[in-house]
N, C-alpha and C positions, 0 to 999 in steps of 0.2 A: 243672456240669451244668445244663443248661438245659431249666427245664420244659413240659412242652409245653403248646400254644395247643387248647383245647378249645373245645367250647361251654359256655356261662358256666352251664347246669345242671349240667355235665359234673364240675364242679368240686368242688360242694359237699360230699359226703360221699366214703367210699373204696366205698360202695355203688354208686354213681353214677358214680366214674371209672370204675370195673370193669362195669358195664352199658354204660355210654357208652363206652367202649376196645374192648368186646368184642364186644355184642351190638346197643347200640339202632342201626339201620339195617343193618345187616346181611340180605341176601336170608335168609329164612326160607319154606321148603316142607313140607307135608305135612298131610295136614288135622290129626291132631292138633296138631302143633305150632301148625296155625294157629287149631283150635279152641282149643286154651289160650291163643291171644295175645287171639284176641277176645273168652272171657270175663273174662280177666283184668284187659283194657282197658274192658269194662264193671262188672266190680267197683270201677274205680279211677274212675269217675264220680262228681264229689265231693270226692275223698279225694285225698290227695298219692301217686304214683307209688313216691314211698320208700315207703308203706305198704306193697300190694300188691307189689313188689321184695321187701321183707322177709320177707311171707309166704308167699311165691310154694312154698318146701320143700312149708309143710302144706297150701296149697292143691293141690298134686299129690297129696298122700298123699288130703286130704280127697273129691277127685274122678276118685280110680282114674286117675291121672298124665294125666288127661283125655283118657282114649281116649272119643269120643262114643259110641260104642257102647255098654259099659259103664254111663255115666253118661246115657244115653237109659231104661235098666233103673232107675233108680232111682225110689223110692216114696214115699210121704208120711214112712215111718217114716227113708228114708235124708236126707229136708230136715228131719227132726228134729235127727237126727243132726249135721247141717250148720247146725242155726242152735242146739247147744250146744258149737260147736267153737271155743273161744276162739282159736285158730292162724290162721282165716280171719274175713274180714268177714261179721257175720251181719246181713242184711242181706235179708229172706226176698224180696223183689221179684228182687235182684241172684240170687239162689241159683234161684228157681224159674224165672228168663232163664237160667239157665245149662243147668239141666236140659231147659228146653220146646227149647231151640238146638240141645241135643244131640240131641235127638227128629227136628226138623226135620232135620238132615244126615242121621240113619239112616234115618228113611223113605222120606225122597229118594234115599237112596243118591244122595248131593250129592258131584260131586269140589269139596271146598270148596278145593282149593288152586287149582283152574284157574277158580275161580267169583270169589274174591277178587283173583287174578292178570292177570283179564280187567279191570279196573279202573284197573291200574296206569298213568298218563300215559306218551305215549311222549315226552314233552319237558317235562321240569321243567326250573327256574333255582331255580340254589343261591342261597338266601337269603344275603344278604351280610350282615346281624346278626342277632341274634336276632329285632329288630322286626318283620323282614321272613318269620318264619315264619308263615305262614296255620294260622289253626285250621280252617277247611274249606277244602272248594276244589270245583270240579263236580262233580271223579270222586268226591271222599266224599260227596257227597250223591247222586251216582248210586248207588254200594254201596250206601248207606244205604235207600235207596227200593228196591233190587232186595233186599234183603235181610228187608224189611218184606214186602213182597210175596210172598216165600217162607216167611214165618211168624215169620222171627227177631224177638228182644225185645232191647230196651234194646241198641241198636245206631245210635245218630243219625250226623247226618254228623260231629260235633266225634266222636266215638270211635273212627269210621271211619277217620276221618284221622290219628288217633294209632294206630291200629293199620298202615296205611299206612307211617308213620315207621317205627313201630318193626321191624315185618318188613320193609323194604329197598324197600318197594313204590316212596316216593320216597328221595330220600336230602336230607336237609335238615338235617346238619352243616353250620353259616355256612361262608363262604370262608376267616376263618383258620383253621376248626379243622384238625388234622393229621390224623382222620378223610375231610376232604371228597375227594372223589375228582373224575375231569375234573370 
């Protein structure tokens, strides 16, 4: 049997082939879903992606499965609650961006998925190794400023762009992995 050619993050844990196999680049829609990729990709600023991957169960429990509605309601006594939750990063800067973001989409009555999706390059090149992945690129730094502008926290271009990656926005599996598509 012959194993497949991944990306060489792809590899390292069964955490990560199972993220990397299944989920990371993969189009992803819906403002929740897309509000939990963006806080979760600001929680992981810093921190290893296995962390936040690992967490990810009680961070859905911890943040009402991240309906921003819901977690827009939340009070001083619920980021108590949230920085003695050993299951997630307490981390009170990263927790009180999560909640003020969520505020920002409700107010706005924000379609964050056509706001984030307006972003997406209409011509990327697949990185031929891993060297070749950009941690920014125009359009994260476009979101990034258009998303500061609308009030969001802890959202730069390098998170932008991992969040990019991770919900399909580019697809930057190198050229051998068995993931890369045309």
């Amino acid at each position: 049997m012959t194993e497949l050619e991944r990306c060489p993050w792809g590899n390292s844990t069964p955490d990560y082939v199972a993220y990397h196999d299944t989920e990371w680049g993969v189009e992803l829609h819906g403002t929740n879903e897309l509000y939990e990729r963006m806080s979760l990709e600001a929680f992981q600023s810093g921190l290893s992606w296995i962390t936040i991957l690992r967490k990810r169960p009680a961070f859905r429990a911890a943040f009402a499965d991240f309906d921003p509605e819901r977690v827009a309601e939340f009070g001083p006594a619920d980021v108590e609650r949230l920085m003695a939750d050993t299951g997630i990063v307490r981390n009170r800067l990263k927790i009180d961006a999560a909640v003020h973001n969520a505020r920002v989409i409700a107010e706005q009555d924000l379609d964050l998925d056509a706001l984030l999706w307006s972003f997406a390059p209409a011509e990327h090149v697949r990185p031929a190794t891993i060297t070749d992945v950009p941690a920014i690129t125009e359009e994260s730094k476009a979101m990034a400023k258009e998303l500061k502008r609308r009030g969001f926290k802890f959202l730069g271009p390098t998170t932008c762009y991992a969040l990019m990656q991770a919900t399909g926005m580019v697809d930057d599996h190198i050229a051998t992995c068995f993931r890369a598509t045309a």
